[in-house]
N, C-alpha and C positions, 0 to 999 in steps of 0.2 A: 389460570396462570396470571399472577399479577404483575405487569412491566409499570414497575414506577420510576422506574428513569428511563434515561433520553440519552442518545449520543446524537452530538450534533456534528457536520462536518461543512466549514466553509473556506472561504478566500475572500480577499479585497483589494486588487492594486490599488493604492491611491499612495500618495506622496506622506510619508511623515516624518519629520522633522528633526525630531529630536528620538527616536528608536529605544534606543538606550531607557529612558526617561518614560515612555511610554509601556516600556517592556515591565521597569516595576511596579507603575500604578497597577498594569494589568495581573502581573502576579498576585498581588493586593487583594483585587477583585475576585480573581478565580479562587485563594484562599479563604476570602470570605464567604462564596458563594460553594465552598465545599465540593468544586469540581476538578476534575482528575483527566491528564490527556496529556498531548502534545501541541502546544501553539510558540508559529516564529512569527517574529515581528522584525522585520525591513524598515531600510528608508522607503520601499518600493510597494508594504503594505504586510498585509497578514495573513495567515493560512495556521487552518486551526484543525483539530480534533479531539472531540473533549467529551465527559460523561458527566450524566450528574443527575437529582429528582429533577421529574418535571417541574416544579417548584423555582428550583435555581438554576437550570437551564433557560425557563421563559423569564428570568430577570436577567438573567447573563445577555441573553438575543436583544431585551426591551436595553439594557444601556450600553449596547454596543452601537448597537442601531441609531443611539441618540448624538452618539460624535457626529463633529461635522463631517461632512462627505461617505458619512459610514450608513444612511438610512436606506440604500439598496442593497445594503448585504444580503444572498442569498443563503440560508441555510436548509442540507438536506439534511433532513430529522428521523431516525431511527428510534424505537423500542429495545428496553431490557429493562431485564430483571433486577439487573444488579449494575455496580460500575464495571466497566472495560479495559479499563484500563486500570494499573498496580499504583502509581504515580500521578504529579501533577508537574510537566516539565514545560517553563516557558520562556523562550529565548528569544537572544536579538542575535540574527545572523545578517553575515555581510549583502546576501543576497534570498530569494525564499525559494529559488530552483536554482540547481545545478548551472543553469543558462545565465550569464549574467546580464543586467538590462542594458549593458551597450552595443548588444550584439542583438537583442527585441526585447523592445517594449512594448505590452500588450496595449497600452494608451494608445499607440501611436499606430501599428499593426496588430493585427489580428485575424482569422479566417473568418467562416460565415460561418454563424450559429444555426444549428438544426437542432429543432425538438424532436422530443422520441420519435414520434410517427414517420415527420420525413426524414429522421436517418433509416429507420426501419425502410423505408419505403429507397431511399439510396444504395441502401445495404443491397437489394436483389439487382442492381443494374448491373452491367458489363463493361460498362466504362469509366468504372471506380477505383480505386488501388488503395485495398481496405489498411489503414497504419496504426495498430496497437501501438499508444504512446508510453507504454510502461517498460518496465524493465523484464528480461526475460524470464525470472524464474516467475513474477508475476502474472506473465501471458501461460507458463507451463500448466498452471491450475483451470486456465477457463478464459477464454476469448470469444471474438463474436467469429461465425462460422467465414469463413475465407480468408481472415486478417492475417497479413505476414506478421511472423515473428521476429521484433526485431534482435539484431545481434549487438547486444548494447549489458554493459552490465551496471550501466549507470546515465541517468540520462543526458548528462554532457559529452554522451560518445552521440550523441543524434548526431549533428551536424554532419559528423566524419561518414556517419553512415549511411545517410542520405544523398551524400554524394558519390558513395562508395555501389547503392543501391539503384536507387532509382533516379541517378544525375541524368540519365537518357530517356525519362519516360515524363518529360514535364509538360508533355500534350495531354495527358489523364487530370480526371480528377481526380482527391488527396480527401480520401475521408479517414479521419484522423477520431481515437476516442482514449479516455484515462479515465483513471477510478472517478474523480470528481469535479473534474474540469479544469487544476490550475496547470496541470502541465501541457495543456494541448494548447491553453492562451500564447502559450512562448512557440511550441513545438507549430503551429500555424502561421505563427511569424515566420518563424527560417523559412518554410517552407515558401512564402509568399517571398522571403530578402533573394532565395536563391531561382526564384524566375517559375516557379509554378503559378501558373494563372487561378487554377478554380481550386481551392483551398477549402475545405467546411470540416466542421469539427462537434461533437457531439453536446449540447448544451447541458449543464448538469454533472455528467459522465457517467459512469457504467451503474451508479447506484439512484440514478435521477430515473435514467430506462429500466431498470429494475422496477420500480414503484410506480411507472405511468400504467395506469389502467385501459388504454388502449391499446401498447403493444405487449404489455405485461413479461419483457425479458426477451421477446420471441428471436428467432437466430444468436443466440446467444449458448455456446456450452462449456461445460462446467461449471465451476465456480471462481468466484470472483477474492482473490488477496486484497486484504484490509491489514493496516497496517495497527492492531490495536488486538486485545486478547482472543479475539474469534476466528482471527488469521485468515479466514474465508467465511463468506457468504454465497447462500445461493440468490440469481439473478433470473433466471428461467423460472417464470408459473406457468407453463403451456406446456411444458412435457415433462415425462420421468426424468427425474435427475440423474445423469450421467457423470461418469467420472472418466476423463479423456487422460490424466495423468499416468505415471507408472513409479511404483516403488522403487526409489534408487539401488536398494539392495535384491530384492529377489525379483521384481519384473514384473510383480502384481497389477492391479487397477491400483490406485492408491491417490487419493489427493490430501494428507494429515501431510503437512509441514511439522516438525516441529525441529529445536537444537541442539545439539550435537552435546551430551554430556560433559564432554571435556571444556572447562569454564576459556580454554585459551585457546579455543577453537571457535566452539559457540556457534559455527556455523549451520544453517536452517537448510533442512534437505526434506525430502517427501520420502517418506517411512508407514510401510503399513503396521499394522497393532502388535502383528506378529514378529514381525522383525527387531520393532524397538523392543521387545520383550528377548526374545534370542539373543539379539549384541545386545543388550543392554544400555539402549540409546546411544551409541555410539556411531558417528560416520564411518570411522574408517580403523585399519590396525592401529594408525600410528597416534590415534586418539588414545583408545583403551588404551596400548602401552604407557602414554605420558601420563596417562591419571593412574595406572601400577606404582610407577617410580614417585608422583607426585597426586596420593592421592585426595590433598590438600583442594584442588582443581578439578574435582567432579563438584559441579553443580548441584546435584541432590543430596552432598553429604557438607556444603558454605556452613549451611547456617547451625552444626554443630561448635561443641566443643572441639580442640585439641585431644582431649582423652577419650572422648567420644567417637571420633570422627575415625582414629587409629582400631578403635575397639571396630568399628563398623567393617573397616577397609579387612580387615583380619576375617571377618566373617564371610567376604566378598570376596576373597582372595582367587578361589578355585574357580569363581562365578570367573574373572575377569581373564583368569587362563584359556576358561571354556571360550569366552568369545573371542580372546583374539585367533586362538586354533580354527575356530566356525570362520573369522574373519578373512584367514589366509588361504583358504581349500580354492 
């Protein structure tokens, strides 16, 4: 199997300037360098995820790394086969998390950094209050063993629910982890602005502990949400892979996310092979019904014609009755 490309994923707070300005040189580059992903660019810095050959991903890292203040960029580096990503999208957003940086800045606060081994080694204690910093449907596919789940459907509800959660419990420690480390830099702050003393956070995040070859994933189950075509990764090489998930529709094991047929829905739910096959990738009645009347908005029939896409719908017609009837029982 030959993996000649690279997905890489980083972050960098530093100060820039002009965003805007930086944001199209950078487009520039990633077009020249034939690479595909998602990168925002801040006044407050970068956060990237991007594919490409090894080739022009190690030039992409050699002149990133060359800007000023930008030569301790970390990046963590993955294998494939192919690109990951469909697109290459690269923005200037007002902020690069949910958190805005008046409220933390990782400059200025921050938790304590643990390398794999001693959060591995954190993880077994009893006087830790494990905090998956992601979002919940993210935690649904695979967290580390004990981590609350938080009740958050985006990460600017932290704060509310930190308060809402564990405003009583600020004599623990606060071990905090996320896919790649930049939201635990802010989510360590609140935690430190709102009076918790001993604050530490996973250095890397859940794909840095995946790849260290001395805890090699350990307390870790399921699999891990990535935000790019693979949807999930596994993070555990110490045990059989287990799937802790359940299929939204029939109650299965299931960890496949995939989206909801109906293009104005769209929305990602966990579906076993079976089920998406039965409804016909559908979440719910009132999906399949909207792509009956509109069947313009099914996803797998966009990139037809008009005369095509009617010939299709006609052929699927009895199919879309069958599931919504399956849907309603």
């Amino acid at each position: 199997m030959n993996k000649n490309y690279r997905i890489l994923l980083y972050y960098k707070f530093i100060n820039i300037e002009n965003p805007e300005e930086f944001k199209n040189d950078h487009l520039a580059l990633c077009k020249e360098l034939n690479l595909k992903g998602r990168i925002l660019i801040s006044h407050e810095g970068i956060n990237g995820t991007c594919s490409g050959t090894v080739e022009d991903t190690e030039k992409y890292m050699e002149i990133l790394k060359s800007y000023p203040g930008f030569s301790d960029t970390v990046f963590k580096i993955d294998e494939s086969e192919n690109h990951i990503f469909n697109k290459l999208h690269v923005k200037h957003k007002s902020i690069l998390t949910l958190l805005p940086e008046d409220e933390v800045n990782p400059n200025d606060i921050v938790g304590t950094y643990l390398k794999p081994k001693e959060f591995y080694e954190m993880l077994q204690r009893d006087d830790v209050i494990i905090v998956d910093g992601r979002n919940d449907y993210e935690y649904e596919i695979g967290h580390f063993r004990g981590a609350i789940k938080p009740d958050v459907q985006n990460f600017k509800q932290f704060p509310e629910w930190i308060d809402k959660t564990l405003g009583d419990k600020k004599d623990k420690k606060i071990l905090s982890y996320c896919t790649g480390g930049i939201r635990c830099e802010k989510l360590t702050g609140v935690f430190l602005n709102k009076g918790f003393n001993e604050v530490y956070h996973l250095d890397g995040g859940i794909v840095t502990y995946g790849k260290d070859e001395d805890v090699k994933g350990k307390l870790w189950d399921g699999k891990c949400y990535v935000f790019d075509n693979r949807i999930s990764v596994q993070i555990n090489r110490t045990e059989e892979d287990i799937v802790i998930s359940k299929c939204s529709i029939c109650g299965v094991p299931s960890d496949r996310y995939i989206n909801c047929r109906n293009d104005d829905c769209h929305d990602q739910f966990i579906c076993c092979e079976s089920c998406e096959d039965t409804y016909a990738g559908f979440c719910s009645t009132d999906c399949s019904e909207h792509v009956i009347k509109k069947p313009e908005r099914d996803s797998r029939f966009r990139l037809m014609n008009k005369k095509e896409l009617y010939e299709k719908y006609n052929q699927d017609h009895d199919m879309y009755k069958h599931v919504i009837e399956k849907l309603k029982k």
